[in-house]
N, C-alpha and C positions, 0 to 999 in steps of 0.2 A: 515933405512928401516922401524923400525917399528912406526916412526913419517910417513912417507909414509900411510903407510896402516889406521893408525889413520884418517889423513886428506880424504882420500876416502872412509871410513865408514861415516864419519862423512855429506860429500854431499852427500852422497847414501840418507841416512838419511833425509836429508833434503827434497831431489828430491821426497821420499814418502809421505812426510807430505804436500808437496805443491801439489801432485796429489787425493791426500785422501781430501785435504781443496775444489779442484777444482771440485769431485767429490761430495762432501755433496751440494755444492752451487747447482749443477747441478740437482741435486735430491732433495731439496727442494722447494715447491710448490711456485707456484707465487699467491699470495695473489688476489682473484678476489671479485672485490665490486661488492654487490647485485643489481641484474637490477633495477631501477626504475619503478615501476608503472606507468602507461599513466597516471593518474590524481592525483599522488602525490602533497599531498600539495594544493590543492584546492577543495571549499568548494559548496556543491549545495545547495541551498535554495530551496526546497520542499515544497510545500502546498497540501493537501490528503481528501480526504473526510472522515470522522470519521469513515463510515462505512467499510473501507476499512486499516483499524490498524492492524488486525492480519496478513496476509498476504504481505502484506506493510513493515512492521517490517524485515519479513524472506529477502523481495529484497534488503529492505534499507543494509543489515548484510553482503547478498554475492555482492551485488554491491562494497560497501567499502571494501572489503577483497581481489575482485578481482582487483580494480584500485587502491586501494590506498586515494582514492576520501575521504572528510567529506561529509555525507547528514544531513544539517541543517533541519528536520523534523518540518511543523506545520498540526496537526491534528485541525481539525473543522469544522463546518457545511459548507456545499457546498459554500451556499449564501454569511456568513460571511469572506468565503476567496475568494472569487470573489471581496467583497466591498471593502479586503485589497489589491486585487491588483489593485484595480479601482483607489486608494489612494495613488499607488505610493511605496507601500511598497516592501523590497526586495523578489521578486520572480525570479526563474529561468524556474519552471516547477510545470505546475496546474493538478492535477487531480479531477475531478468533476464527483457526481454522476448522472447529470439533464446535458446533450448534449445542452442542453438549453442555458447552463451556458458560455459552448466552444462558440456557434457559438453569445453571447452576445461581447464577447473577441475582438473573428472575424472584428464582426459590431463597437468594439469598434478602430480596428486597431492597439490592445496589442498582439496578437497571430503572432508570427515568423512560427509557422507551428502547426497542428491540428492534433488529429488520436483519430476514434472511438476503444477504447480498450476491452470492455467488455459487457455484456445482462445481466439482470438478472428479476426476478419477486419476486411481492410481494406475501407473505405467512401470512396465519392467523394463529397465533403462542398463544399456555393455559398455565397461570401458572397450578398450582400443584391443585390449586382450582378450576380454569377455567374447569378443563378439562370435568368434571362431569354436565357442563351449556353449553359450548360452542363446538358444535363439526360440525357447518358450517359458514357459514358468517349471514345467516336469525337469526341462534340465537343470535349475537349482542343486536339486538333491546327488546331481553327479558327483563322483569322485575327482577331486584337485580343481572343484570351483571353489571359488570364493566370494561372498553376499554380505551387503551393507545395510541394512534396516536402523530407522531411526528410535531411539529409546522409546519402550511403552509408555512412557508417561507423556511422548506428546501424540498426537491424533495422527498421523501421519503413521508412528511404528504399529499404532492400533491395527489400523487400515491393513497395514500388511501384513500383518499376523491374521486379522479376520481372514484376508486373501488365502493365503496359503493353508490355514485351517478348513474352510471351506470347500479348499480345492482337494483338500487328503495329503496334504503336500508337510505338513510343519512339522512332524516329525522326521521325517527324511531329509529335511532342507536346515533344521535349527541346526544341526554341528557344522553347516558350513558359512554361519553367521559372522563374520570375521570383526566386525565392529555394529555401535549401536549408539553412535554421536546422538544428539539432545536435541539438535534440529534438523528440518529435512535437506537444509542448506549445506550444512555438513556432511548428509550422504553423498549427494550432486557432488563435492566437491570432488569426495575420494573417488567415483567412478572417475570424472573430469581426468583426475594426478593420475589415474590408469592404478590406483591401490588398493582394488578389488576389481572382478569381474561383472560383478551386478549391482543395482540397485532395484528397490523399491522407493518411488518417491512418486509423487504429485505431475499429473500429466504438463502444467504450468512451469512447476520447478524444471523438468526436461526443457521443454521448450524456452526457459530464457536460460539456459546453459549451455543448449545448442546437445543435447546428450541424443544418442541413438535409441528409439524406441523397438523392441522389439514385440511387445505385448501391452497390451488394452486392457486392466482388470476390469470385468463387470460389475455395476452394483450390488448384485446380488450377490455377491462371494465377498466384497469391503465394505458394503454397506453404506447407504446415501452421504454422500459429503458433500456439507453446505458448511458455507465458510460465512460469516454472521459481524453483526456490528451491534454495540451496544452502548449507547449512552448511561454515563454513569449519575446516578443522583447527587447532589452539592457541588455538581463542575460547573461549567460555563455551560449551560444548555444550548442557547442560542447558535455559539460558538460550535457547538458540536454536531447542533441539528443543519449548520450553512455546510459545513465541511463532508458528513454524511452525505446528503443532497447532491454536492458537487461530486463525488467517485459515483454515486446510480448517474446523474448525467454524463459521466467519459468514463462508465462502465467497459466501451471497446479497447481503452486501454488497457485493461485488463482482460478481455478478451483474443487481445493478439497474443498472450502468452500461451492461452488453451484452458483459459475459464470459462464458465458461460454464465451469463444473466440468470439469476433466479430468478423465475416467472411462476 
């Protein structure tokens, strides 16, 4: 009897260990893999106009963070990355300060699709020196100022040269032209180092450099600037049309610099 009772503890016993094993399994989690990001694992080739790096930087950051996406960044003059994609080099998606530059694309038949992104004006911006010599555009042309304009080959030294031709000013003001760096980035700086008295640059480039404005060019004297985007034909299209989309949706980041929304 008591080998009886033995043998029926003994499968009681058992019967609980194999409903306790059946209940652990049942209660522990099913292990779930992370959703893939839409653009995981692929690379955009970006080209940007120099002038457009601080706010660029912030898109490039939550673009990749929200797809998964790499953005292969090249910063440079309008001009010199239009010539690179003229040449065949990898592009996916252009952004250009001079709409000039887009509808060149266009005419070239490289452009998959086009869109005016941004406005902006140029500003007469004083070093720390300037300030006490230069407080319009007319004093320019003053004796022992000194004026930074960015080369005519990018859109930017255009702008300023329209400016001041317009105004009756460029004769008077060209001898006191001290430099004429490649990008608008480069004038910003030298005002910045206090290595001339003035600039002309991009109401945008002042305000993320923190520079003193003391004149507002109108558009009628620079001429409309729209700053443009261009997808390029044989890139990533897809890739180019998610990342496009994403800077018009947090267009105010580029707004706090002193762009505005093309509308």
């Amino acid at each position: 009897m008591r080998k009886f009772f033995s043998i029926i503890l003994t499968i009681a016993l058992l019967a609980s260990f194999t409903v306790m094993a059946g209940c652990a399994q049942e209660s522990s989690p099913t292990p779930v893999e992370p959703e893939k990001k839409s653009f995981e694992g692929q690379t955009l080739n970006l080209y940007v106009a120099a002038g457009m790096k601080k706010p660029m930087d912030q898109i490039i950051k939550s673009f990749q963070d929200e797809t998964g996406a790499t953005v292969a960044v090249n910063y440079g003059p309008t001009g010199g990355l239009y010539a690179q994609i003229e040449q065949n080099q990898p592009c996916d998606l252009y952004y250009a300060a001079d709409w000039i530059y887009i509808e060149k694309l266009e005419q070239a038949e490289k452009s998959e699709k086009s869109s005016k992104f941004l406005k902006d004006n140029i500003v007469l911006v004083v070093s720390k020196t300037g300030e006490s010599k230069v407080t319009k555009m007319a004093d320019l042309g003053n004796s022992g100022v000194t004026l930074a304009i960015a080369d005519l080959q990018a859109p930017v030294g255009v702008y300023a040269k329209n400016s001041m031709v317009n105004l009756g000013l460029w004769d008077k003001v060209s001898p006191n032209i001290k430099a004429m760096p490649s990008t608008v980035n480069q004038v910003a700086i030298m005002v910045k180092e206090d290595q001339v008295d003035a600039g002309l640059i991009y109401s945008s480039v002042a305000n993320g450099n923190e520079l003193k404005t003391v004149e507002v060019i109108d558009e009628k004297y620079s001429g409309d600037i729209v700053f443009g985007s261009a997808i390029i034909k044989g890139g990533q299209i897809k890739l180019a049309e998610a990342f496009a989309d994403h800077a018009v949706k947090n267009v105010s980041v580029f707004e706090k610099y002193g762009w505005k929304a093309y509308e």
